[in-house]
Short mmCIF file of the C-alpha atoms (twelve columns), coordinates in Angstrom:
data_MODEL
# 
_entry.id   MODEL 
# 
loop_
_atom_site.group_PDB 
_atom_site.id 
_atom_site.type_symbol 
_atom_site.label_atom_id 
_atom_site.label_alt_id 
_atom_site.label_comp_id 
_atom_site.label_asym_id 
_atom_site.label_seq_id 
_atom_site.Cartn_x 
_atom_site.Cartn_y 
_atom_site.Cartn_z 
_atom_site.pdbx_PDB_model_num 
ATOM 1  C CA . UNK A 1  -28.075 4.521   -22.581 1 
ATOM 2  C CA . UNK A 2  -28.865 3.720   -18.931 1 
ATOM 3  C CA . UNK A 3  -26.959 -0.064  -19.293 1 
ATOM 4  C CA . UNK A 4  -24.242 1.671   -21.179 1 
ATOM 5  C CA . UNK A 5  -23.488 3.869   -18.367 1 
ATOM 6  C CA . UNK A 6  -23.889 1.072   -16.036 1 
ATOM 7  C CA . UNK A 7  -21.308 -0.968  -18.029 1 
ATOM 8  C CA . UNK A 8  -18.750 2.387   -17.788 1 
ATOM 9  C CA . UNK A 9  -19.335 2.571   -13.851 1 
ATOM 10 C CA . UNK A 10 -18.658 -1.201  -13.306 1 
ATOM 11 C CA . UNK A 11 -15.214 -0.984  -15.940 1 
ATOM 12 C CA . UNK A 12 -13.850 1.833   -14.027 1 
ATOM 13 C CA . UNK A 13 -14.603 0.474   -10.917 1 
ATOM 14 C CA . UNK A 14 -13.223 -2.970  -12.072 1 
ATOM 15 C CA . UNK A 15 -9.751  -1.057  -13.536 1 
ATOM 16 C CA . UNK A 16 -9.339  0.701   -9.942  1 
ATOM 17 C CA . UNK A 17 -9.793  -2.778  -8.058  1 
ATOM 18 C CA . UNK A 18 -7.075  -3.983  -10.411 1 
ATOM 19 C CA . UNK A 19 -4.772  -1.133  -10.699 1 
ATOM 20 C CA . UNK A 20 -5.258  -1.097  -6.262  1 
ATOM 21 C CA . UNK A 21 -4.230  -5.133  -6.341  1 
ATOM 22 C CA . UNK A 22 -1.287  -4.711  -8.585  1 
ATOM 23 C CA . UNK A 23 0.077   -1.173  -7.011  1 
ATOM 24 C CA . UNK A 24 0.537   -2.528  -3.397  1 
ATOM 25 C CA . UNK A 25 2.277   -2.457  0.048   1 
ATOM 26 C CA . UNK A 26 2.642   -4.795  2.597   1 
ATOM 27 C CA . UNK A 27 -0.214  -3.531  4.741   1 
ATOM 28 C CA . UNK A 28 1.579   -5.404  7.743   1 
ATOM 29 C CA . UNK A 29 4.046   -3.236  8.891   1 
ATOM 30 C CA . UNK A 30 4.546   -0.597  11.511  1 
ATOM 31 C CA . UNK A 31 5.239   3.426   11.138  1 
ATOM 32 C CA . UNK A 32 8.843   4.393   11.850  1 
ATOM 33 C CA . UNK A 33 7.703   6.467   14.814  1 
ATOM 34 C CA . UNK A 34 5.448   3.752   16.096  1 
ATOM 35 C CA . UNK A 35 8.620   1.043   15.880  1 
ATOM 36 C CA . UNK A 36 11.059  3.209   17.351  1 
ATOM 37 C CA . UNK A 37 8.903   4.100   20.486  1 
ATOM 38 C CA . UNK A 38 8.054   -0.223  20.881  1 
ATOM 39 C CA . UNK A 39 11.745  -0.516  20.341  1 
ATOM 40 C CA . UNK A 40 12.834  1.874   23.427  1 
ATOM 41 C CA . UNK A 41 10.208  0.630   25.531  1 
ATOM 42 C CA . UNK A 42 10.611  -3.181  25.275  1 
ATOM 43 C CA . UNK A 43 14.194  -2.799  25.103  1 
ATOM 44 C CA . UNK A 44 17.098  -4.664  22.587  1 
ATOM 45 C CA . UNK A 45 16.508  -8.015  23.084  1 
ATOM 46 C CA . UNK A 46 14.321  -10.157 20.867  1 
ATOM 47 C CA . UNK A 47 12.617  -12.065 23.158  1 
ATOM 48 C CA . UNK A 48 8.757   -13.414 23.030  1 
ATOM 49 C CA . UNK A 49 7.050   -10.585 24.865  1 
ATOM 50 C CA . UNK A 50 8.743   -8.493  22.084  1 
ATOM 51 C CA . UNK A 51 6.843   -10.204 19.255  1 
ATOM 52 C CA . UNK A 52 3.624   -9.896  20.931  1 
ATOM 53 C CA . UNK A 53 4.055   -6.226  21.597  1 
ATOM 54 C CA . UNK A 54 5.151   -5.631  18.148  1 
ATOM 55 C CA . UNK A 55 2.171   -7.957  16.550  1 
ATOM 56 C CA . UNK A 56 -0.609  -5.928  18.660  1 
ATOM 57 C CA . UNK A 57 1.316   -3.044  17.638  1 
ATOM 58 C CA . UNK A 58 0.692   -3.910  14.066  1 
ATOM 59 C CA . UNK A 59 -2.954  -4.698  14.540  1 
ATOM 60 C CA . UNK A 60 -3.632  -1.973  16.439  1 
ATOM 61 C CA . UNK A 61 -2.657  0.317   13.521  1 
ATOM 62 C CA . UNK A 62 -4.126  -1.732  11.157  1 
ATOM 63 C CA . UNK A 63 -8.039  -1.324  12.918  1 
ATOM 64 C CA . UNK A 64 -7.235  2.279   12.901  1 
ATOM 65 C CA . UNK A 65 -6.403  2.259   9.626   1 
ATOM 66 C CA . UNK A 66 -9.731  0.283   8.407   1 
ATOM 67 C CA . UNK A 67 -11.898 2.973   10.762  1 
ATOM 68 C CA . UNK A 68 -12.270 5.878   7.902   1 
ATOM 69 C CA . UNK A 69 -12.803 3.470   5.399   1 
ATOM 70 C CA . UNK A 70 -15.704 1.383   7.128   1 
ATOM 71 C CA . UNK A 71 -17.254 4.647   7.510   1 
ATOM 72 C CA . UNK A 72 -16.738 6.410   4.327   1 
ATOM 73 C CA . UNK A 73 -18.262 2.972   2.646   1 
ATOM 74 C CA . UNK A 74 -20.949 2.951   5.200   1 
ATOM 75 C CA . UNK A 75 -21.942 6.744   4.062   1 
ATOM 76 C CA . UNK A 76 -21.738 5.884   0.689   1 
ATOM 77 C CA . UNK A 77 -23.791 2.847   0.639   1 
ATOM 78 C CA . UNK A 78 -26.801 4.686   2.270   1 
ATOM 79 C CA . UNK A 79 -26.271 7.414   0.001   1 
ATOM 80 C CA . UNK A 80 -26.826 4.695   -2.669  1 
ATOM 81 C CA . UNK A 81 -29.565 3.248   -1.231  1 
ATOM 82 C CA . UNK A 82 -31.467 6.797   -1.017  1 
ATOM 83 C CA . UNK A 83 -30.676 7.773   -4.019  1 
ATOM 84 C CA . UNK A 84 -32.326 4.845   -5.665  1 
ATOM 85 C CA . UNK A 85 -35.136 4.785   -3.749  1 
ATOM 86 C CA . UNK A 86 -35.431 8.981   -5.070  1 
ATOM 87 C CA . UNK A 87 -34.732 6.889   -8.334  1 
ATOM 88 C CA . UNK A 88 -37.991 4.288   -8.207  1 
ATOM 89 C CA . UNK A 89 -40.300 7.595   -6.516  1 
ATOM 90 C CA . UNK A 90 -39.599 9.563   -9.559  1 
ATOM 91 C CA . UNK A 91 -40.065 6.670   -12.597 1 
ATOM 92 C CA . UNK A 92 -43.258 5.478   -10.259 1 
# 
């Protein structure tokens, strides 16, 4: 029962990595907001400096982006790891 229930938790988890791969966006890309106010302070012109701003631009919102996440799967890993050492207490 215990392996069968394993085997469910890994297939779901397996169909949401999939279903996540197939059903995405290009994660490189700026907010509409976040362009416009790069595009009135750099000005018109496509010059060097303006591809630098607009690539640490992108980064910049893609570090805040990965933030929550790192910390939600930090939470949730030591949750794991406590519950399974309640896990080996109890069957010990």
């Amino acid at each position: 029962m215990i392996m069968k229930r394993q085997l469910s938790k890994i297939f779901i988890l397996g169909l949401m990595m999939l279903t996540l791969s197939l059903v995405s966006t290009e994660a490189y890309s700026q907010c509409a907001m976040c362009r416009a106010t790069v595009e009135s302070n750099v000005g018109t012109g496509s010059t060097d400096s303006d591809s630098q701003v607009g690539a640490g631009l992108n980064t910049g919102i893609l570090y805040l982006m990965l933030i929550p996440y790192v910390l939600v799967g930090t939470v949730g890993f030591l949750w794991y790891k406590s519950s399974q050492k309640k896990k080996a207490a109890r069957t010990a």
